[in-house]
Backbone as CSV, one residue per row, in Angstrom:
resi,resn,N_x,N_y,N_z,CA_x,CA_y,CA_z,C_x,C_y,C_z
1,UNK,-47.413,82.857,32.482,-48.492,83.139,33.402,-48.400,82.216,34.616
2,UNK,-48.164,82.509,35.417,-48.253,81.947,36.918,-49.536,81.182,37.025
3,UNK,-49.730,79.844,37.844,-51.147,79.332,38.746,-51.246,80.413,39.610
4,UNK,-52.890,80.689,39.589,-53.618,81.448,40.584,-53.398,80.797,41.904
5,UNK,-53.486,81.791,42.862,-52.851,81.796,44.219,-51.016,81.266,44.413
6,UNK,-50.892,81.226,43.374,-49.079,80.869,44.008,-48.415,81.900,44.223
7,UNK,-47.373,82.124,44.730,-46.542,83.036,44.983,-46.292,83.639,43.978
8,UNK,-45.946,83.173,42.839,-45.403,84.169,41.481,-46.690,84.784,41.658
9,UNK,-47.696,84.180,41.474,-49.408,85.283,41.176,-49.325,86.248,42.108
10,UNK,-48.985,86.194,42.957,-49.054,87.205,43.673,-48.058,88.464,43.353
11,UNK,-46.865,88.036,43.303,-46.230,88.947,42.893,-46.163,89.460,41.787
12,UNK,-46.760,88.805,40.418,-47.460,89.660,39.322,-48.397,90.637,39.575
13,UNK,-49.449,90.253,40.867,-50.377,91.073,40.472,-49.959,91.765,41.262
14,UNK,-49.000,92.101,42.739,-48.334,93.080,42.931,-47.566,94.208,41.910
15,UNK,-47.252,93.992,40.975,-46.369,94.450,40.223,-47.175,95.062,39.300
16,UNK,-48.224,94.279,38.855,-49.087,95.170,37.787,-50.327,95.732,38.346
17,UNK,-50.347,96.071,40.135,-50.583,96.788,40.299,-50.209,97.899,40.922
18,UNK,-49.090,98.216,40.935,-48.422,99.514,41.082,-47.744,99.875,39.744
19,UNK,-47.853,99.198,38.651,-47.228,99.981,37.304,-48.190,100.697,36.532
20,UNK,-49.687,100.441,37.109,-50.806,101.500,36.469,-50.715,102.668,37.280
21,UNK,-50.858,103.644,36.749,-51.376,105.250,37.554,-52.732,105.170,37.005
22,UNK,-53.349,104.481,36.760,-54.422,104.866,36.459,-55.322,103.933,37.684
23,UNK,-54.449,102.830,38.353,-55.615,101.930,39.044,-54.619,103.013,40.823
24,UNK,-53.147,103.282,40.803,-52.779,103.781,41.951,-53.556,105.134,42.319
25,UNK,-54.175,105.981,40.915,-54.872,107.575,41.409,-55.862,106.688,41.983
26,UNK,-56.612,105.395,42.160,-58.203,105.656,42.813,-58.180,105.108,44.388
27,UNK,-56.650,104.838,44.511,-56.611,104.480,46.135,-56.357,105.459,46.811
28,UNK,-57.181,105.454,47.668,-57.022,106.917,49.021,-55.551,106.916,48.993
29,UNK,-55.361,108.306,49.647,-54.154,108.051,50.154,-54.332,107.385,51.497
30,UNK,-52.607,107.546,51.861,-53.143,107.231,53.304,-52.556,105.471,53.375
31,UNK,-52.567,104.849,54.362,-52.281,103.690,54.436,-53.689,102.855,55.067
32,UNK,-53.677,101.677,54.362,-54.774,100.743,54.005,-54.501,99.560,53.906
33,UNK,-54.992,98.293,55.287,-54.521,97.386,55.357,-55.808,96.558,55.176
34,UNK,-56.027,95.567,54.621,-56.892,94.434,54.003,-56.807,93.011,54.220
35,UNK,-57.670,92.414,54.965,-57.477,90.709,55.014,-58.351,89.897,53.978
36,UNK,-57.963,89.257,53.333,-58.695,88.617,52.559,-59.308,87.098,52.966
37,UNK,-59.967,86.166,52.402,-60.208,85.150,53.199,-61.001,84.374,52.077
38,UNK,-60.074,83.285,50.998,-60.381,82.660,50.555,-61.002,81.300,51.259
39,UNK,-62.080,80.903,51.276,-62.882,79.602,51.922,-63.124,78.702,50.885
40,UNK,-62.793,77.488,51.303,-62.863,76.330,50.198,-64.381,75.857,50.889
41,UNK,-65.088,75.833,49.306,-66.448,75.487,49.267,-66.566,73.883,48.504
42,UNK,-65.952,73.594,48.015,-66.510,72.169,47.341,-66.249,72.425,46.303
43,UNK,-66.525,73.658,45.498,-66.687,73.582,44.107,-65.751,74.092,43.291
44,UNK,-64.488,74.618,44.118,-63.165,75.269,43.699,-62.149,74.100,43.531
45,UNK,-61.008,73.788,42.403,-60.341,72.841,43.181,-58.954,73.264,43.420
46,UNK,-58.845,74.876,43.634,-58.006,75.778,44.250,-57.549,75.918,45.766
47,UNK,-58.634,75.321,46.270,-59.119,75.768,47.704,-59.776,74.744,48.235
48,UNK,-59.587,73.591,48.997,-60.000,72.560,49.139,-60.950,73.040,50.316
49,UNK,-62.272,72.045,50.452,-63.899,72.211,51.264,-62.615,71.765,52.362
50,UNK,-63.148,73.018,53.415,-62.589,72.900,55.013,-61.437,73.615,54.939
51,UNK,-60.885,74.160,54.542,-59.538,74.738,54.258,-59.893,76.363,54.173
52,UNK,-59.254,77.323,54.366,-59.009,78.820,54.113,-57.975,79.460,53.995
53,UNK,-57.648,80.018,52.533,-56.295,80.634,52.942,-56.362,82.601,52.779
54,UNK,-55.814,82.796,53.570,-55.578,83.984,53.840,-54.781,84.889,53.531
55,UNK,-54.934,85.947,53.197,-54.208,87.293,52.302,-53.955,88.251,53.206
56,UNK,-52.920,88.708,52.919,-52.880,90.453,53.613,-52.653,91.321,52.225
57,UNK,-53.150,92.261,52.307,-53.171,93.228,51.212,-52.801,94.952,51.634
58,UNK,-51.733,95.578,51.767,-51.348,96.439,52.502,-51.186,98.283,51.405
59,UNK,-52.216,98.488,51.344,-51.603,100.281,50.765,-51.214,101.084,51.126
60,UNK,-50.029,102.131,50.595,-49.810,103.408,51.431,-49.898,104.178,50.052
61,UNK,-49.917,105.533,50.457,-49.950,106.430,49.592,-50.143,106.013,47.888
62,UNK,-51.206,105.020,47.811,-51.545,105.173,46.005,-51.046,103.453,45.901
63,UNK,-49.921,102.496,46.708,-49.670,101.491,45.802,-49.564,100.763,46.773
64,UNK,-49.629,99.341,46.450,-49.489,98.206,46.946,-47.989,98.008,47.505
65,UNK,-47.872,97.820,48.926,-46.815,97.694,49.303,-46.439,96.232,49.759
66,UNK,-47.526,95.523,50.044,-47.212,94.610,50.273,-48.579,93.667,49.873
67,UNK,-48.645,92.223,49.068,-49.441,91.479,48.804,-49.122,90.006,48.906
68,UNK,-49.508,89.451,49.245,-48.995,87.805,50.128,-50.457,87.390,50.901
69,UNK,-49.544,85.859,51.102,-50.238,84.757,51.571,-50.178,84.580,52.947
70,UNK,-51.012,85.190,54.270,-50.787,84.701,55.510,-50.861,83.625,55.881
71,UNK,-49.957,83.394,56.596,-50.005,81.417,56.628,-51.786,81.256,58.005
72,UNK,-51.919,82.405,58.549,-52.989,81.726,59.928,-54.106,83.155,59.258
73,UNK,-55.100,83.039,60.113,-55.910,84.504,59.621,-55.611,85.545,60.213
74,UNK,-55.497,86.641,59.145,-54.877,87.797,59.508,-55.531,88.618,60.776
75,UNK,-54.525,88.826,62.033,-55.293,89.467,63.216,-55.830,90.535,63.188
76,UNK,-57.270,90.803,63.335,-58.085,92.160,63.198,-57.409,93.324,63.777
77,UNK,-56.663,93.655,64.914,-55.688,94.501,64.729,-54.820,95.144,63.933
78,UNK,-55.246,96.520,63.830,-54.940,97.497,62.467,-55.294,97.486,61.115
79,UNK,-56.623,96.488,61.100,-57.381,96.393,59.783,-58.480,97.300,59.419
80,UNK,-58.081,97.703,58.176,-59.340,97.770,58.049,-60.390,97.218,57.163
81,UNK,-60.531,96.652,56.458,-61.139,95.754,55.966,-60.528,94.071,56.151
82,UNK,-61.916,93.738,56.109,-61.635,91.291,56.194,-62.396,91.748,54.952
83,UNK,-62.193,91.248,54.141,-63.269,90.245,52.999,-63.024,88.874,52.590
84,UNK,-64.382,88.119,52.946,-64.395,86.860,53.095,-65.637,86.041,52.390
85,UNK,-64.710,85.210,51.412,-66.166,84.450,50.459,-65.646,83.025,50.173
86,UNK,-66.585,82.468,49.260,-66.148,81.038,48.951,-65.103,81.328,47.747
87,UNK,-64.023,80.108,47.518,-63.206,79.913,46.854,-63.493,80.103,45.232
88,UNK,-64.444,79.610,45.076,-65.495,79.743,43.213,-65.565,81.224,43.099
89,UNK,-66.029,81.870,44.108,-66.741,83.154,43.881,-65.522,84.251,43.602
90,UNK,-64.086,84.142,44.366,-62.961,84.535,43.849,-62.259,83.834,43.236
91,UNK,-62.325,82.690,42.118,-62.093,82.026,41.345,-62.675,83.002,40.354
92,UNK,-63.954,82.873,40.345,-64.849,83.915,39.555,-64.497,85.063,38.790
93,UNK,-64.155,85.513,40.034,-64.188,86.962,39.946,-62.529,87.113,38.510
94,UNK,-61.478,86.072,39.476,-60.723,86.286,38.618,-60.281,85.594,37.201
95,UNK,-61.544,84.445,36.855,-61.627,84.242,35.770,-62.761,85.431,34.730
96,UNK,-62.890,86.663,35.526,-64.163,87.370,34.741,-65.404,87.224,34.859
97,UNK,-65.963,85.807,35.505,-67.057,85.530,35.343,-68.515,86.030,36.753
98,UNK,-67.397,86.656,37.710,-68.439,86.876,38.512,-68.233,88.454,38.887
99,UNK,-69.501,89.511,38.969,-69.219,90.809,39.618,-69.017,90.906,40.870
100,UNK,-67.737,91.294,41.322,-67.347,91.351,43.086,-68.498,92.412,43.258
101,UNK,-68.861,93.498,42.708,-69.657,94.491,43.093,-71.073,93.443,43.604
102,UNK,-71.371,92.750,42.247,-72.881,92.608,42.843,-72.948,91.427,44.158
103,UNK,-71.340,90.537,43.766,-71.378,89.366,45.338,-71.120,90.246,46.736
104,UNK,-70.613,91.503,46.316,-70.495,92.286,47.984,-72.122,92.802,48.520
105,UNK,-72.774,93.534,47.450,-74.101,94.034,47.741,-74.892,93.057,47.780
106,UNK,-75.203,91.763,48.080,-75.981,90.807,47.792,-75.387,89.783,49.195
107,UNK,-74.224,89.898,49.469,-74.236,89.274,50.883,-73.199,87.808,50.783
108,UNK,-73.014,87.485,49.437,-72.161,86.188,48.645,-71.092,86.273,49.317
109,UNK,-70.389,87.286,49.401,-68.776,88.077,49.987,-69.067,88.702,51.037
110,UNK,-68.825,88.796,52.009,-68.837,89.639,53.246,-67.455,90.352,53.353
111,UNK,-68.097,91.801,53.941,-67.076,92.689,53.876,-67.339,93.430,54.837
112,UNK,-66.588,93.229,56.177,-66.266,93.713,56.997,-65.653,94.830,57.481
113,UNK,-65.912,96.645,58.441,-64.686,97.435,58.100,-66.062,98.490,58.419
114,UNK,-65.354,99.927,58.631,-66.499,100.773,58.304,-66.931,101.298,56.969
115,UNK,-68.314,100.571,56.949,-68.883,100.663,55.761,-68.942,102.240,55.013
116,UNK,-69.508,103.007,56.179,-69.397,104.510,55.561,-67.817,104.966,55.084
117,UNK,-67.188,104.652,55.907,-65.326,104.940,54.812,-65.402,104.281,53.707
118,UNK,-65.783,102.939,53.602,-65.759,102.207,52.252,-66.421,102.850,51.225
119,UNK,-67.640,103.171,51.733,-68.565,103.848,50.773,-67.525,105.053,50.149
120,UNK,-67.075,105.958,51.116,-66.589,106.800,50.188,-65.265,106.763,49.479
121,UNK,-64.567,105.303,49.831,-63.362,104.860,49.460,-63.967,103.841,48.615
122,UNK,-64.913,103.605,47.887,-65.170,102.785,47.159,-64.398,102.263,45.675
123,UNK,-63.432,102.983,45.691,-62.582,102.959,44.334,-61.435,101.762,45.067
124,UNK,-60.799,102.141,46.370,-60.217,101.182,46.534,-60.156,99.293,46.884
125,UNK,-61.968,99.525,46.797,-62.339,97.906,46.904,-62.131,97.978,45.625
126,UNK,-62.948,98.393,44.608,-62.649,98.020,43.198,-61.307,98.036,42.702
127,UNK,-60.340,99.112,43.167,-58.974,98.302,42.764,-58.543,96.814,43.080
128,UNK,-58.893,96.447,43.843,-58.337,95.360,44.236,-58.901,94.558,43.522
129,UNK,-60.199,94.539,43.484,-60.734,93.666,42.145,-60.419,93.608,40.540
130,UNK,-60.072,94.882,40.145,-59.673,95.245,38.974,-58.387,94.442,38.779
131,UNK,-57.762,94.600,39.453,-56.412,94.380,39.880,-56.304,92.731,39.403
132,UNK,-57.253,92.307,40.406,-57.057,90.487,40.988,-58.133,90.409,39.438
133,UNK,-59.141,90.321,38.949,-59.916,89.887,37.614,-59.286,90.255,36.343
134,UNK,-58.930,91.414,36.078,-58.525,91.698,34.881,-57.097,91.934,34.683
135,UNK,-56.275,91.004,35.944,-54.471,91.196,35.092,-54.480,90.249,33.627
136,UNK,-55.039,88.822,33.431,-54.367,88.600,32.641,-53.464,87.569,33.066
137,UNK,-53.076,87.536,33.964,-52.320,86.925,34.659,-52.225,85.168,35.276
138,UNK,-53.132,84.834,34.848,-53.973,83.548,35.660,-53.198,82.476,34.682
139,UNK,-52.864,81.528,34.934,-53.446,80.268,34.499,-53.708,79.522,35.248
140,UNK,-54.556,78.376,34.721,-55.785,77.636,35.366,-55.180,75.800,35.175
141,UNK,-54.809,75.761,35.879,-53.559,74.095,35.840,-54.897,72.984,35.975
142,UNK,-55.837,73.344,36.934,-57.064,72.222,37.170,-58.432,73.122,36.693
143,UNK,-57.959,73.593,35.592,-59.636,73.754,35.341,-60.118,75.531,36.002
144,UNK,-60.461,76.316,35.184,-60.956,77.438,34.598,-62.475,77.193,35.121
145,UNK,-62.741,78.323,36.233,-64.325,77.862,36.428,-65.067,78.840,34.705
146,UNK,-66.026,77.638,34.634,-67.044,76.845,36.289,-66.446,75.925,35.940
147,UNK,-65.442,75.240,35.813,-64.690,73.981,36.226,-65.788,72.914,35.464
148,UNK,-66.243,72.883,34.071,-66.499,72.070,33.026,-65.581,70.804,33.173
């Protein structure tokens, strides 16, 4: 099992997410580009307070074509979605312990993009969550929140 956010993690969860047909049928077709925006809050020790690191997350037709670490924040040109929260809260999410659904509707996560496409593309935010919480994939080198 790879540390969360390293390069191997990434490319696991690239990989196990294009080997489901069951998580590739709920992404639109179509191509679908995503910035992510991990923010170090204090309480992660993944993501150091003052620090942000940044994702690109890229779909075409059903699968992940590309998933990585942008070294600066990804330029809003040709995006369509930013989602952007504290470091714990996608710590969270991908230790199980937090619902991305209820931190997006509640304001915790901000999610940027047209909301009415999202709404009806709503399967493909939840892939990505499905994806990033329930691979399996994690290990936790400093501590498994809530970081006991």
């Amino acid at each position: 099992m790879p540390a969360i956010y390293s390069p191997e993690w990434y490319e696991a969860m690239l990989s196990l997410a294009n080997s489901r047909d069951d998580i590739s049928e709920k992404v639109p077709q179509g191509e679908w580009k995503v910035a992510v925006e991990v923010v170090g809050d204090g309480k992660s020790p993944y993501v150091p307070e003052g620090m942000t690191k940044h994702y690109f997350i890229h779909f075409l037709t059903g699968k992940v074509v590309e998933y990585r670490e942008h070294p600066d924040k990804v330029p809003g040109k040709g995006l369509n979605y930013r989602i952007t929260g504290a470091a714990s809260i996608f710590d969270g999410i991908a230790a199980e312990i937090v619902d991305p659904v209820e931190v997006g509707l509640n304001g915790t996560m901000t999610i940027r993009g047209d909301m009415r496409l999202l709404m009806q593309h709503a399967d493909m935010v939840n892939v990505i969550f499905e994806v990033y919480a329930q691979s399996g994939l994690t290990e936790w080198p400093l501590g498994k929140p809530p970081y006991a």
